[in-house]
MOPAC internal coordinates of N, CA, C and O (Angstrom, degrees):
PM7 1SCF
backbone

  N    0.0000 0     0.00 0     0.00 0    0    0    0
  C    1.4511 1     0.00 0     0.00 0    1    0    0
  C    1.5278 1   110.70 1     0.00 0    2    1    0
  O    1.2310 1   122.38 1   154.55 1    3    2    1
  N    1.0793 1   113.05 1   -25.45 1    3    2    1
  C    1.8317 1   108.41 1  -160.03 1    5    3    2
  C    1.5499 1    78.40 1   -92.26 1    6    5    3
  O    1.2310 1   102.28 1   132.28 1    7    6    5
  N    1.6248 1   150.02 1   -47.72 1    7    6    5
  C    1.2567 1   147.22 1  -156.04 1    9    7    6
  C    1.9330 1    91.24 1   -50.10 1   10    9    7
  O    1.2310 1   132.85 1   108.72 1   11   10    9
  N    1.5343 1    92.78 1   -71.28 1   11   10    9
  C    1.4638 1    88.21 1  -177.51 1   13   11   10
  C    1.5725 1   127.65 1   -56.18 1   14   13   11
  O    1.2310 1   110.27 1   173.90 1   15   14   13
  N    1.3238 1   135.89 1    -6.10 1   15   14   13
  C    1.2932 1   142.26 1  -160.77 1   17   15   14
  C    1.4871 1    83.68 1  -108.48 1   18   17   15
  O    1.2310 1   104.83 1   156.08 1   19   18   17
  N    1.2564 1   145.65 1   -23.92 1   19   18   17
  C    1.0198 1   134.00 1  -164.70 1   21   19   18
  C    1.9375 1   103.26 1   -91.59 1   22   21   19
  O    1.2310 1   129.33 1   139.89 1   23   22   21
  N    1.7742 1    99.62 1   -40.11 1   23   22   21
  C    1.4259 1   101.58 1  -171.81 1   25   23   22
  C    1.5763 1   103.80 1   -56.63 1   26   25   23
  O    1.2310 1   127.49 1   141.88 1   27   26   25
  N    1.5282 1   103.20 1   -38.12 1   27   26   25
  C    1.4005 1    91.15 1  -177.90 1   29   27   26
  C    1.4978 1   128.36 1   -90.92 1   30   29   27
  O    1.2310 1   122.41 1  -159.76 1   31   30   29
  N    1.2512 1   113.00 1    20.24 1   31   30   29
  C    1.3728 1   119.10 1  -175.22 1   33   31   30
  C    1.6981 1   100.72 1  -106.01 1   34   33   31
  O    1.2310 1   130.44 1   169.95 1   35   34   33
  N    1.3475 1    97.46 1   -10.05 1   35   34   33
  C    1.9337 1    98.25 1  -160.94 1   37   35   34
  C    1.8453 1    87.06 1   -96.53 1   38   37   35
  O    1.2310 1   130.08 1   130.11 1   39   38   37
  N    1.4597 1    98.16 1   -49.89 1   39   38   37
  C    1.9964 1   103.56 1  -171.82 1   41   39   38
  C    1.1666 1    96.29 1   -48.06 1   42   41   39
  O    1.2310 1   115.00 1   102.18 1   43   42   41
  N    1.6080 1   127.09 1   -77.82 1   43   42   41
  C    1.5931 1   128.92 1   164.62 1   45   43   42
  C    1.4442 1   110.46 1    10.17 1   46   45   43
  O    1.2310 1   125.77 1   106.01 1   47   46   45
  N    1.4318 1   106.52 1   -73.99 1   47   46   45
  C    1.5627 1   121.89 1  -165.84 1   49   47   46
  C    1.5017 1    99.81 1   -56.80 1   50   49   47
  O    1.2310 1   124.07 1   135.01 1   51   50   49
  N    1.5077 1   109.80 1   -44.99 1   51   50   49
  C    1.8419 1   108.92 1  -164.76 1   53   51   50
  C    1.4896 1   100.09 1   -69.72 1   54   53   51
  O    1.2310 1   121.40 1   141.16 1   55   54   53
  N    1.3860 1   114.93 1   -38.84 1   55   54   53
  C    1.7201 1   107.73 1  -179.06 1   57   55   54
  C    1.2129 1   124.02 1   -70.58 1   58   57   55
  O    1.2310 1   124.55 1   160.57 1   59   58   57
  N    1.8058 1   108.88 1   -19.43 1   59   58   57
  C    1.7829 1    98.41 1   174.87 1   61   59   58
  C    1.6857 1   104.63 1  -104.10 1   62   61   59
  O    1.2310 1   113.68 1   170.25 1   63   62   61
  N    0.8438 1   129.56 1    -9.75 1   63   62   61
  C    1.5959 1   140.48 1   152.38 1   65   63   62
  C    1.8154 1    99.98 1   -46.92 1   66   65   63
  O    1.2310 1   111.88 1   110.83 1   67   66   65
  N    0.8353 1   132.92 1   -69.17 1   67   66   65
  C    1.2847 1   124.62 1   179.29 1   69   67   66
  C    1.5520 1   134.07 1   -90.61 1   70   69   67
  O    1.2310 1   126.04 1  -136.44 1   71   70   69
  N    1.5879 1   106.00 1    43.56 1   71   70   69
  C    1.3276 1   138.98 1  -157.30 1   73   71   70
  C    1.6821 1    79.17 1   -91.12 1   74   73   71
  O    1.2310 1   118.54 1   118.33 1   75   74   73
  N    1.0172 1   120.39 1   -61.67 1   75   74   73
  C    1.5458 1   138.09 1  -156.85 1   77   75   74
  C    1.2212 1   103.16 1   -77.41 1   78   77   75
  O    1.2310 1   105.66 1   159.26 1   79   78   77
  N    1.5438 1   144.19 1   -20.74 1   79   78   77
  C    1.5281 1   138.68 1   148.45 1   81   79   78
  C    1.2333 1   131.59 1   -65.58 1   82   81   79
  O    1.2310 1   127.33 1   138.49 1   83   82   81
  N    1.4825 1   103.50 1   -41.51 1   83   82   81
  C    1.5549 1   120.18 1   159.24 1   85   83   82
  C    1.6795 1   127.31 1   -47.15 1   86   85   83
  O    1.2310 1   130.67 1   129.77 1   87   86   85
  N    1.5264 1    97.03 1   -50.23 1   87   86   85
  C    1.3917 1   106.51 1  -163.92 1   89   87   86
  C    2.0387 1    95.35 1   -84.83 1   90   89   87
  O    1.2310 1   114.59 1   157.55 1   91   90   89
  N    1.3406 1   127.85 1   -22.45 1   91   90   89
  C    0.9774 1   130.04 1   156.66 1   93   91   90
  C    1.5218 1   119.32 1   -53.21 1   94   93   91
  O    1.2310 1   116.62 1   122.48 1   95   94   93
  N    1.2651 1   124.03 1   -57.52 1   95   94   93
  C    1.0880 1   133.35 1   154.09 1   97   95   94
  C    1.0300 1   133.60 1   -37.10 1   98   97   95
  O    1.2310 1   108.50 1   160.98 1   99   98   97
  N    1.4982 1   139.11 1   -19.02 1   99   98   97
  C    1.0048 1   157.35 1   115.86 1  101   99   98
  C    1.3316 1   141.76 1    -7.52 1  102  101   99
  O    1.2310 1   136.77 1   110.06 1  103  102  101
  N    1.3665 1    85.12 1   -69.94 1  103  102  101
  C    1.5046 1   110.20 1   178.18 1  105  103  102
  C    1.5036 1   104.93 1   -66.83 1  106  105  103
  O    1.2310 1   123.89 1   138.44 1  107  106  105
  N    1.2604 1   110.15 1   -41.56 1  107  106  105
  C    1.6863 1   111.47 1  -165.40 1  109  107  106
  C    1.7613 1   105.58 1   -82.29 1  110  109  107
  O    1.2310 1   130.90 1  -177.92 1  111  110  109
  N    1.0506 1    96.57 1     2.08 1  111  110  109
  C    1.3750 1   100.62 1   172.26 1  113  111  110
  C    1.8493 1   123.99 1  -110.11 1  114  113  111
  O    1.2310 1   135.78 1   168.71 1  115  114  113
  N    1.4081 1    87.06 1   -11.29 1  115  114  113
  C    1.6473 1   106.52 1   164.92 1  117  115  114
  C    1.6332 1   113.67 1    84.93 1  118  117  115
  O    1.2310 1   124.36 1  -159.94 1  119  118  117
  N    1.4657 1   109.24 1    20.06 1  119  118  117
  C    1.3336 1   130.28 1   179.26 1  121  119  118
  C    1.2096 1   110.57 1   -82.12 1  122  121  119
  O    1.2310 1   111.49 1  -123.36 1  123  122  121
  N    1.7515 1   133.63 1    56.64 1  123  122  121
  C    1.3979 1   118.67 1  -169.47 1  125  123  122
  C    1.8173 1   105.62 1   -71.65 1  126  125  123
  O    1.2310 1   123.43 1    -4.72 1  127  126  125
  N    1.0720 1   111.03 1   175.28 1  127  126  125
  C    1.5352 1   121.49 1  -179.63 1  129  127  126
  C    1.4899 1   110.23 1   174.28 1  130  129  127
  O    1.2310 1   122.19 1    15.28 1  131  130  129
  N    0.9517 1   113.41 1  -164.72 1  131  130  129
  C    1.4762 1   125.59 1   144.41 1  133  131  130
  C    1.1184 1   143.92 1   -23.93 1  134  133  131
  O    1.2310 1   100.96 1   -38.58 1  135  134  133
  N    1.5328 1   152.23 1   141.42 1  135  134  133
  C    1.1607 1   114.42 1  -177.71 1  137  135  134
  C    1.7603 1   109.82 1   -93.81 1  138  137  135
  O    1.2310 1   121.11 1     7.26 1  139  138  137
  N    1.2713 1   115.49 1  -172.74 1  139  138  137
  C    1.4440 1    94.41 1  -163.27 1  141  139  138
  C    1.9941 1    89.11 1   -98.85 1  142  141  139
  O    1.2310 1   126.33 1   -16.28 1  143  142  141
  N    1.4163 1   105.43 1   163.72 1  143  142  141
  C    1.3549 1    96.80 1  -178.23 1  145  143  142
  C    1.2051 1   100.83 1  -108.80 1  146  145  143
  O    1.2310 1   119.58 1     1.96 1  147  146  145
  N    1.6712 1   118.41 1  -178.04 1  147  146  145
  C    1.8291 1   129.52 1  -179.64 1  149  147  146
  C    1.4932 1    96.93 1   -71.24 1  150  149  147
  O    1.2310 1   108.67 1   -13.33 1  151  150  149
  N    0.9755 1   138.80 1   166.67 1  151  150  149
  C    1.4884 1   166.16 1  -174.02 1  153  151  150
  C    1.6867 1   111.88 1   -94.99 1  154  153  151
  O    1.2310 1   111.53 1   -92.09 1  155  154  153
  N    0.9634 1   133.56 1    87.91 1  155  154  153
  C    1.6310 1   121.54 1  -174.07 1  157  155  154
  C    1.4538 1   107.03 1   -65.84 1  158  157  155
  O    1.2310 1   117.92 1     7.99 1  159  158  157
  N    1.3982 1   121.56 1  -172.01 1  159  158  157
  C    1.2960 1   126.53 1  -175.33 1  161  159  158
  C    1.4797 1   108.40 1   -92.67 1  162  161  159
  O    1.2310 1   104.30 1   111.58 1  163  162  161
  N    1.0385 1   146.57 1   -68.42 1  163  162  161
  C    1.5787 1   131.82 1   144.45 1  165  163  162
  C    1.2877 1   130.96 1     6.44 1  166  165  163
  O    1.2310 1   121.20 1   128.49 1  167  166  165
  N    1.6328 1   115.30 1   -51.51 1  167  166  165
  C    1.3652 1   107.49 1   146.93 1  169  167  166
  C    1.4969 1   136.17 1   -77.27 1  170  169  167
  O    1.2310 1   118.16 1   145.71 1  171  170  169
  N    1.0990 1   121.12 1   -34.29 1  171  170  169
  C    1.2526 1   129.31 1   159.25 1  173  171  170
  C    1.5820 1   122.37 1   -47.99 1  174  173  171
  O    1.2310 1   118.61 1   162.11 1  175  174  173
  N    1.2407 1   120.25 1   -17.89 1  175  174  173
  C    1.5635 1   138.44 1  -169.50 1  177  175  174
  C    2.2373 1    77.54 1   -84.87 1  178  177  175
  O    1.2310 1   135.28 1   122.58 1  179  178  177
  N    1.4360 1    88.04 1   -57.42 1  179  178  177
  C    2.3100 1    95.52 1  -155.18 1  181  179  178
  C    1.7581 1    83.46 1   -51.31 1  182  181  179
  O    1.2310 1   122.83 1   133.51 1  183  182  181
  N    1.2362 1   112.18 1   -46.49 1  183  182  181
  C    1.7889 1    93.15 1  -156.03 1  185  183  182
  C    1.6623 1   123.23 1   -89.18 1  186  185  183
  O    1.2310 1   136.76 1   174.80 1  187  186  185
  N    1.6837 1    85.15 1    -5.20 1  187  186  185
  C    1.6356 1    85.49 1   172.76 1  189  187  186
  C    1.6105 1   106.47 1  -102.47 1  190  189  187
  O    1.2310 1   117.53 1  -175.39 1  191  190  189
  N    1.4975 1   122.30 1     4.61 1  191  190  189
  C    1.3982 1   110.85 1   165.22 1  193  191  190
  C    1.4879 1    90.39 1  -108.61 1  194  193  191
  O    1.2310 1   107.68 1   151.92 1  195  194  193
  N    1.2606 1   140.59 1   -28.08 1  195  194  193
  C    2.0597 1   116.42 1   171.38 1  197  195  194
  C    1.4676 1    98.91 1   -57.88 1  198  197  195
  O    1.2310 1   110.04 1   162.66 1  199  198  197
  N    1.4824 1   136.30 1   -17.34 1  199  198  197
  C    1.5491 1   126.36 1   176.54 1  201  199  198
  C    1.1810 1   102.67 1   -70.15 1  202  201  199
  O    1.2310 1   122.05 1   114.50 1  203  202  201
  N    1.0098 1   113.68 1   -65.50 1  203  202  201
  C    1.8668 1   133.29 1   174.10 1  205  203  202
  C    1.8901 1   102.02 1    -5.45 1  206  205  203
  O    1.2310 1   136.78 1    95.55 1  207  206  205
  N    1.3665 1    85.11 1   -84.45 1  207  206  205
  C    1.1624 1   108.97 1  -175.36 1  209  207  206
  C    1.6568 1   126.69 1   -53.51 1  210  209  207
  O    1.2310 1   120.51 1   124.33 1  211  210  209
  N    1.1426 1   116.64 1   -55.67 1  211  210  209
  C    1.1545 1   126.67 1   173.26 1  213  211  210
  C    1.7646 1   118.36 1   -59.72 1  214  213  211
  O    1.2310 1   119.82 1   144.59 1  215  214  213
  N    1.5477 1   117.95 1   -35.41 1  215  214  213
  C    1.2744 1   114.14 1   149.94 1  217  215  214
  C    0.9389 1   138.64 1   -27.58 1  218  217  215
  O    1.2310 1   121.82 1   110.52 1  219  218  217
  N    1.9045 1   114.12 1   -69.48 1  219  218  217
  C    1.6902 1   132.68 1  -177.73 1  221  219  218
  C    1.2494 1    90.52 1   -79.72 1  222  221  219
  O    1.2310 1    99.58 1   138.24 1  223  222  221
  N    1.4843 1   154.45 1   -41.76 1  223  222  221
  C    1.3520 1   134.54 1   171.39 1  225  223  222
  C    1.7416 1   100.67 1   -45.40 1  226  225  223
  O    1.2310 1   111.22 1   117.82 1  227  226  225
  N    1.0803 1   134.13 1   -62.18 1  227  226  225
  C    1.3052 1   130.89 1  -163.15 1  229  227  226
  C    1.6245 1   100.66 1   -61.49 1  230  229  227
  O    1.2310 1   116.56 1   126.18 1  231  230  229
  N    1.2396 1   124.15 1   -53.82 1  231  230  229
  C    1.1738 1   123.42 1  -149.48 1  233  231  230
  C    1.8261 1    99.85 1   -77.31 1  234  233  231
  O    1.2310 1   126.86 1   165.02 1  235  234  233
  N    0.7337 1   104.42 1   -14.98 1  235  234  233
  C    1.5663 1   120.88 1  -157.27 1  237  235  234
  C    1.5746 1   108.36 1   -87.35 1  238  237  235
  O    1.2310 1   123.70 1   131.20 1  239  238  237
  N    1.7679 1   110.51 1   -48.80 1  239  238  237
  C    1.1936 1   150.04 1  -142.80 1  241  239  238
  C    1.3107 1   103.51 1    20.97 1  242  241  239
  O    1.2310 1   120.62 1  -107.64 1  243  242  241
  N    1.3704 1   116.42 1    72.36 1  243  242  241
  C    1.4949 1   126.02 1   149.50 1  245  243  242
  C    1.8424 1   127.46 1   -71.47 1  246  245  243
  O    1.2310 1   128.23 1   152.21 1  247  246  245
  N    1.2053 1   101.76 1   -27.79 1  247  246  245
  C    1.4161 1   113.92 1   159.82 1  249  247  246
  C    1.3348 1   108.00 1   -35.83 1  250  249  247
  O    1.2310 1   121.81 1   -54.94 1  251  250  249
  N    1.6602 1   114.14 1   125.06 1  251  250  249
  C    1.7041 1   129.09 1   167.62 1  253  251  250
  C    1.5961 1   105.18 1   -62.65 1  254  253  251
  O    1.2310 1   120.10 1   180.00 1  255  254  253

């Protein structure tokens, strides 16, 4: 349990760590809006198991 609490506590970190490249990126692309917000852990849980998944689907090619 703590292995996985950790993956998602570290990804978390990598997705709001690069809040500030993104939202730069943005700008230089002339996309004003909103600013972008931090990532909570709840979401960070959905996108590091749609990674999960979508990997061994690829690697696997179990996909119909």
């Amino acid at each position: 349990m703590e292995r996985a609490t950790n993956a998602v506590i570290s990804k978390q970190k990598e997705i709001n760590d690069s809040l500030d490249v993104l939202q730069a990126e943005r700008k230089k692309r002339g996309l004003e809006g909103e600013p972008l917000q931090p990532v909570d852990l709840r979401m960070t849980a959905y996108v590091l198991a749609i990674t999960r998944v979508a990997n061994v689907t690829l690697e696997r090619g179990i996909w119909p």
